[in-house]
C-alpha positions in Angstrom: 84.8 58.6 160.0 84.4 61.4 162.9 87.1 61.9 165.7 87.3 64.0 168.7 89.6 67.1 167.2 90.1 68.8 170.6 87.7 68.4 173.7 87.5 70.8 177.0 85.4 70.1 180.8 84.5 72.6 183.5 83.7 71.7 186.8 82.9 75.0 189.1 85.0 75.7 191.9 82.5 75.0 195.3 82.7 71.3 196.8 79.8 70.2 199.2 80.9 67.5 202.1 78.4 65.2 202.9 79.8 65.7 206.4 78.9 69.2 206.5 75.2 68.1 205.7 75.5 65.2 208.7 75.4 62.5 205.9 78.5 60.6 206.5 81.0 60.3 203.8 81.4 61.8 200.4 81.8 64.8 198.0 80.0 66.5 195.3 80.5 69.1 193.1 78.3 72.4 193.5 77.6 75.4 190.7 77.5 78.6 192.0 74.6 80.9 192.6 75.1 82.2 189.1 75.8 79.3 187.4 73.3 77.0 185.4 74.2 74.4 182.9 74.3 77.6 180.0 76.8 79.1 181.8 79.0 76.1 182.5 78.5 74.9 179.0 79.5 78.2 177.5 83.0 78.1 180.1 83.7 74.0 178.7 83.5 75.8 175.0 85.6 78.4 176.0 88.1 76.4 177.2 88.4 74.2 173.3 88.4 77.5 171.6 91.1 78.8 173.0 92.7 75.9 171.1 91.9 78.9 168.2 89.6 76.0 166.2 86.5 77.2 164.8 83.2 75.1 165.2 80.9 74.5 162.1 77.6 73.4 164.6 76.6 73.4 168.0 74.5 71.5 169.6 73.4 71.8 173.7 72.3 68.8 176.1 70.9 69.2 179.7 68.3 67.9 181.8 67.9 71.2 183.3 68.2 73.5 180.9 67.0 77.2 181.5 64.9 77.4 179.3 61.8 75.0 177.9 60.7 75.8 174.1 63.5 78.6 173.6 66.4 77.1 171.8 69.5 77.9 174.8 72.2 77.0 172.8 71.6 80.2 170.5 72.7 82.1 173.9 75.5 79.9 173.8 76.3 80.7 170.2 76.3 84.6 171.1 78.5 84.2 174.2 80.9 82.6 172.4 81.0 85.2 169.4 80.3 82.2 166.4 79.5 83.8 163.1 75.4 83.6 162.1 76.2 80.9 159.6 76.8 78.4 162.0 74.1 76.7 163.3 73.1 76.0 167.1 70.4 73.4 168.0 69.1 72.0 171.9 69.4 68.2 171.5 67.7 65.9 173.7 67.0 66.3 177.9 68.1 62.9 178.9 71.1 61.1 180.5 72.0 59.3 177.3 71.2 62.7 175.1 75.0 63.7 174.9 76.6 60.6 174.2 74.5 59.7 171.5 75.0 63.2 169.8 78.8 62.3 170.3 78.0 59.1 168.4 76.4 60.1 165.6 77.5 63.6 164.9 79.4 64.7 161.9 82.5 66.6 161.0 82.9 70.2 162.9 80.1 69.7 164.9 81.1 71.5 168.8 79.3 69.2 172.0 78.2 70.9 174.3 76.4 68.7 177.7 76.0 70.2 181.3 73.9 69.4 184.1 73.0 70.9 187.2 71.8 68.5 188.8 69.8 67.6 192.2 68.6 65.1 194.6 66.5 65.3 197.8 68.0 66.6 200.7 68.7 64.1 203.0 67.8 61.1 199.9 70.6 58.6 199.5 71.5 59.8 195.8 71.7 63.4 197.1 75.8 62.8 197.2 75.5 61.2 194.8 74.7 63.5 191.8 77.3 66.4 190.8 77.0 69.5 188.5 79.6 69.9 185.4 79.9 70.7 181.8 82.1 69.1 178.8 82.9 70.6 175.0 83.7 68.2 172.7 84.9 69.2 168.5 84.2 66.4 166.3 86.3 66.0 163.0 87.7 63.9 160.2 90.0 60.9 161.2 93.0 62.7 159.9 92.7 65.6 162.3 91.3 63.8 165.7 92.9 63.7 168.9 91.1 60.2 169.1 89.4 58.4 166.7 85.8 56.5 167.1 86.9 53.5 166.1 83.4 51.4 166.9 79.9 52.5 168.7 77.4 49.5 169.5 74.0 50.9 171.1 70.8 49.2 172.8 67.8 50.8 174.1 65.3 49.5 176.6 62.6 51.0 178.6 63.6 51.5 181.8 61.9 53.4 184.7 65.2 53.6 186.9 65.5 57.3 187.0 63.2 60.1 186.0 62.5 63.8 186.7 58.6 65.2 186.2 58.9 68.8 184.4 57.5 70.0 187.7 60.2 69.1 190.2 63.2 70.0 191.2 65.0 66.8 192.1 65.1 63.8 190.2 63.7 60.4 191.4 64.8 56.9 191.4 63.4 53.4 191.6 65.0 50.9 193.8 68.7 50.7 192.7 68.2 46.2 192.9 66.2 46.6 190.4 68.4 48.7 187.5 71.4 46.7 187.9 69.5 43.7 187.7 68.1 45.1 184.2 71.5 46.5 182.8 73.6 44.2 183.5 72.6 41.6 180.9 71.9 44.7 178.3 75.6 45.4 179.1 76.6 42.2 178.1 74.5 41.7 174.5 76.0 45.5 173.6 79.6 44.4 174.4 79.1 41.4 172.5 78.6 43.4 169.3 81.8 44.9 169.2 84.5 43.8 167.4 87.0 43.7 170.5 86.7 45.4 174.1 90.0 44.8 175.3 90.9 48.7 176.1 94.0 50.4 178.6 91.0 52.6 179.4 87.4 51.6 180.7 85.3 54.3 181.3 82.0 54.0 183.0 79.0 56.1 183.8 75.2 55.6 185.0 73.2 57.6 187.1 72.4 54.7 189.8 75.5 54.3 191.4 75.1 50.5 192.1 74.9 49.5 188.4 77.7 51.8 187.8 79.7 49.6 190.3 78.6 46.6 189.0 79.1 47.4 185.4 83.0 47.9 186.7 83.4 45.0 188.5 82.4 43.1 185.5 84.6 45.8 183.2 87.5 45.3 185.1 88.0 42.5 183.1 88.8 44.4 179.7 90.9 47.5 180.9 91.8 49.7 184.1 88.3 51.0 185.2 88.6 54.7 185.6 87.3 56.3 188.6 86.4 60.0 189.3 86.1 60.9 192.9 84.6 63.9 194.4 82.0 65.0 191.5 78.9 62.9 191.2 77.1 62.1 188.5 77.1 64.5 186.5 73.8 64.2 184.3 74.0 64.4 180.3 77.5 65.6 180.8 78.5 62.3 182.9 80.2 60.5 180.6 81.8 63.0 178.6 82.8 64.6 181.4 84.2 60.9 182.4 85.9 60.5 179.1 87.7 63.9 179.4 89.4 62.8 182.8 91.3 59.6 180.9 92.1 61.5 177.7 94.0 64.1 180.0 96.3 61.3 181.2 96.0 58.9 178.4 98.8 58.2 175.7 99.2 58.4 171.7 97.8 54.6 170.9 96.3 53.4 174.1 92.5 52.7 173.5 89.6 53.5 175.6 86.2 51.6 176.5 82.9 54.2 177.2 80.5 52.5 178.4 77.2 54.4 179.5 74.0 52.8 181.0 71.1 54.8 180.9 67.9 54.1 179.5 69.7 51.4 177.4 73.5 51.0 176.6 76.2 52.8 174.5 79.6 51.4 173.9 82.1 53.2 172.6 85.7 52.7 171.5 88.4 55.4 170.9 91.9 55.1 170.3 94.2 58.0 170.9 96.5 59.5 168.3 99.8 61.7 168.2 97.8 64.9 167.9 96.2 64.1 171.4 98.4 66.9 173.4 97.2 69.2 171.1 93.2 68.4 170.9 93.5 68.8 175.0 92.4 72.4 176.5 93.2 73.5 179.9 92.7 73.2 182.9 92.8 69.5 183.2 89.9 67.9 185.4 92.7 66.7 187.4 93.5 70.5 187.9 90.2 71.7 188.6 89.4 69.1 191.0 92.5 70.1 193.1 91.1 73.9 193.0 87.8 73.0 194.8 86.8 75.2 197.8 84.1 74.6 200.4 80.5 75.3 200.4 78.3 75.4 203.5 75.3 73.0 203.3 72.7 75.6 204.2 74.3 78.0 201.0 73.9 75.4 199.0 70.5 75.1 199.7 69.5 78.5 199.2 71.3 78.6 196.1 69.2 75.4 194.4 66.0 77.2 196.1 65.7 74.0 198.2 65.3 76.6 201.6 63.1 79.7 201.8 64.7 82.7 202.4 63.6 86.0 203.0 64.1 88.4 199.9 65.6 91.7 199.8 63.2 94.7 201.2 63.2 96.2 197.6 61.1 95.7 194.6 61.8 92.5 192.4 64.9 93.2 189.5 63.0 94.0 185.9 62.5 91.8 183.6 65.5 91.6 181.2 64.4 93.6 177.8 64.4 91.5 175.0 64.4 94.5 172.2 67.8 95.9 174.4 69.5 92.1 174.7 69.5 92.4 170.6 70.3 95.4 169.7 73.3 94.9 171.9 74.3 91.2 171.4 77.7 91.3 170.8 78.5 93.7 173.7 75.8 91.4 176.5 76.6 88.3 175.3 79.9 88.4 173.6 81.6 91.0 175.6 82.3 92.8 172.6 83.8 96.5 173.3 84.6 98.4 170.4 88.6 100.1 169.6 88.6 103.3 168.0 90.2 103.1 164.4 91.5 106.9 164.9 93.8 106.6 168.1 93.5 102.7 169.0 91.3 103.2 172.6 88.8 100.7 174.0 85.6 101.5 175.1 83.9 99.3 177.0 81.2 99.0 176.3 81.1 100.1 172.7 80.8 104.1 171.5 79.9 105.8 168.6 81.8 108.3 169.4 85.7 107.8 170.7 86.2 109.5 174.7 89.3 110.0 173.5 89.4 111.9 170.3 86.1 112.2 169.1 86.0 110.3 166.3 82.6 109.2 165.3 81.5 105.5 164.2 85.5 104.0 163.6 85.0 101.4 166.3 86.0 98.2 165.7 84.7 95.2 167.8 87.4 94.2 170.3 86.8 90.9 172.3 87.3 91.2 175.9 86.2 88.0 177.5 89.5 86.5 176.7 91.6 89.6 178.0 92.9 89.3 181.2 92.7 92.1 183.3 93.4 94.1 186.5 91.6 95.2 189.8 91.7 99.0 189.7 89.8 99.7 192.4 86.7 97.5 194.2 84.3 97.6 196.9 82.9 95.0 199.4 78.9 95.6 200.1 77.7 93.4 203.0 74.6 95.3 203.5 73.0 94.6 199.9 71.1 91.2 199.3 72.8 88.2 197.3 73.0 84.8 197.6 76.5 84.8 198.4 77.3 87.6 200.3 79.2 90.4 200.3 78.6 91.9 196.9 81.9 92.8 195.3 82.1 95.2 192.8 85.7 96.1 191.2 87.0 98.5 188.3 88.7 96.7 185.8 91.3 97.3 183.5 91.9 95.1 180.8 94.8 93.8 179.0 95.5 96.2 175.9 93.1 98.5 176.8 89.9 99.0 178.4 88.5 99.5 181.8 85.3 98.7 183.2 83.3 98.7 187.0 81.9 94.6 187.1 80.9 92.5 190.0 83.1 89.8 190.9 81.6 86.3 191.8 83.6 83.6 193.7 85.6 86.0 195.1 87.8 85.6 198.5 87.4 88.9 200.0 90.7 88.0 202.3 92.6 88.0 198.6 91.4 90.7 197.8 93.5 93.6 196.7 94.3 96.5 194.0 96.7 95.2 191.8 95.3 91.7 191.5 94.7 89.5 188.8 90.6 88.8 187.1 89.7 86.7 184.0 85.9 86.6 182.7 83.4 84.4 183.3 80.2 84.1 181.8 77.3 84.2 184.6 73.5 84.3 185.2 73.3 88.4 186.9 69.4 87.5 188.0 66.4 85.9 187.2 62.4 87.8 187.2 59.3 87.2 185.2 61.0 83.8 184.1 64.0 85.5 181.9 67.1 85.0 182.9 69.9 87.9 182.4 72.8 86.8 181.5 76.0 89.0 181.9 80.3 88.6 181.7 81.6 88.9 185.5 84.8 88.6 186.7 86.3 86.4 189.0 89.9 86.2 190.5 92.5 84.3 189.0 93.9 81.3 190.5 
């Protein structure tokens, strides 16, 4: 049998009120500019391997992925420095894509599902739609934080929710109509399980009136779990959902996923004794404590939802493919090189040591785990972004290293030489439909 060995989430730091956009009450949760569901997949999976466990596949699901026909989790697979032996597949574009890979995956397999996702300004499910990621290591019984212990699934055609290739936002039927349809498909999957008593019910739907029903008649079985503040949060909903009760859960208590989306999945999991040590931090508890602001008409401009005027400068080039591969490790990986004559970094990577001159005794040294510290930085308020000022700031690293990088998120009123960055892994810009990817730095919280 297959268990969750360790599990991670990442939900980015901007919240969006619905009273800032004059649509009463309610909260989402907002990606950055730079963000896309790559990125925030690739900062979920950093978060389990920091656990030091080592993934045998990888598989990537999103409804918005970057990228249609390339495969993105291979750039997932090169940010986070896995060895060419282990494989990396896309799988699936749908609400229910994640879970079911969850389901039916086998031993060492790494889950990886995050959305960004949309609905129409002013629309009623605009609020109610969120943006997150969740990392999930499957493993044998013996080793899992919590065991699958049953998985009853049922599919029906359902034209509830849908997105054309075309648009932006996604679109939904009338929400009388879903819960009418799900409900009794609820019902025939629960009653092919062998029990569904649970201390844990999870739920998750992209309609959020069959979600509520589905509780209400939940409630019944187990605690229903709720999750204010984030939205649904695409394929990555109900893992995402699942990772918020196995933060607080306990060693034997059980837990009920139930997902409703183009048919039903039901899930059970009981946690074991090795559950501390299969949980990587932050908590979602913890993140959703850190959230900070967003103005409405930012948020706007950052999903491309309001035209604004571009910089008086020609477009960014198009990312070179032949330069991405000859310098994978270093783009992707962060991978500076230590000189095997005296021990210094260079960042990036040098045949030939700036220290002592040694030629081709590098070593790859992994800096997106290093810490590090502002040397030095600048604020630019004159040059175009989509979160302005432009920061830029000399780094040194932990053990070695320094290097000039922008910094993204940043609160220029915390600002100050001395303080403390970690990496993130970001989208620098976009032109001719190829995205460049790039390590930035943020400040540390």
């Amino acid at each position: 049998m297959t268990g969750i060995v360790a599990y991670g989430a990442y939900l980015p730091r901007h919240r969006l009120d619905a009273a800032e956009a004059g649509s009463g009450r309610g909260e989402r949760r907002v990606a950055a500019f730079d963000e896309d569901p790559l990125t925030m997949a690739v900062e979920a999976a950093r978060s389990v391997r920091r656990l030091g466990l080592q993934p045998e596949s990888l598989t990537f699901s999103s409804t918005a992925p970057p990228y249609l026909g390339k495969n993105n989790a291979s750039a997932a697979h090169a940010a986070l420095g896995l060895p060419e032996h282990t494989a990396a597949y896309d799988l699936g574009g749908s609400y229910r894509s994640a879970l079911g890979v969850l389901a039916g995956s086998t031993n060492g397999a790494l889950v990886l599902a995050s959305d960004v996702t949309l609905g129409r300004p002013g629309g009623a499910d605009e609020f109610e739609r969120g943006d997150a990621a969740a990392a999930f290591l499957l493993g044998p019984d013996e080793a899992a934080a919590a065991t699958i212990e049953e998985h009853a699934g049922a599919t029906e055609e359902l034209m509830d929710h849908w997105r054309a290739p075309e648009a932006a936002a996604a679109a939904q039927w009338e929400e009388r109509f879903a819960a009418d349809a799900y409900l009794p498909l609820l019902e025939r999957t629960l009653a092919r399980l062998r029990t569904t008593a649970a201390d844990h019910v999870v739920v998750s739907s992209p309609g959020a009136r069959t979600a509520k029903a589905a509780a209400k008649r939940l409630a019944k079985f187990g605690t229903v779990a709720a999750l204010p503040g984030v939205g649904h949060a695409g394929a990555a909903d109900p893992l995402l959902r699942l990772a918020a009760v196995l933060d607080r859960a306990r060693p034997g208590e059980t837990i009920l996923l139930v997902s409703l989306a183009d048919g039903c999945d039901a899930v059970v999991l009981r946690c074991t004794e090795r559950l501390a040590a299969g949980r990587a931090t932050p908590a979602v508890a913890e993140q959703l404590a850190a959230a900070r602001p967003v103005r409405y008409l930012d948020y706007l401009r950052w999903r491309g939802l309001l035209d604004r005027a571009g910089p008086r400068r020609p477009d960014p080039a198009v990312a070179s493919a032949p330069a991405s591969a000859r310098n994978r490790g270093w783009k992707f990986a962060l991978q500076a090189s230590r000189c095997g004559a005296c021990g210094a970094v260079q960042a990036p990577p040098q045949r030939v040591c700036v220290r002592c001159a040694a030629v081709d005794r590098g070593k790859p040294e992994p800096l997106a785990d290093a810490g590090g510290t502002i040397a030095t930085f600048s604020v630019d308020r004159l040059a175009f972004s989509l979160n302005p000022p432009v920061v830029a700031a000399v780094v040194d690293f932990d053990g070695g290293g320094r290097l000039e990088m922008e910094l993204t998120d940043a609160d220029v009123t915390r600002l100050r030489v001395g303080g403390r960055v970690r990496m993130v892994f970001r989208r620098r810009h976009s032109s001719g439909g190829v995205h460049n990817y790039a390590w930035k730095a943020t400040q540390d919280d």
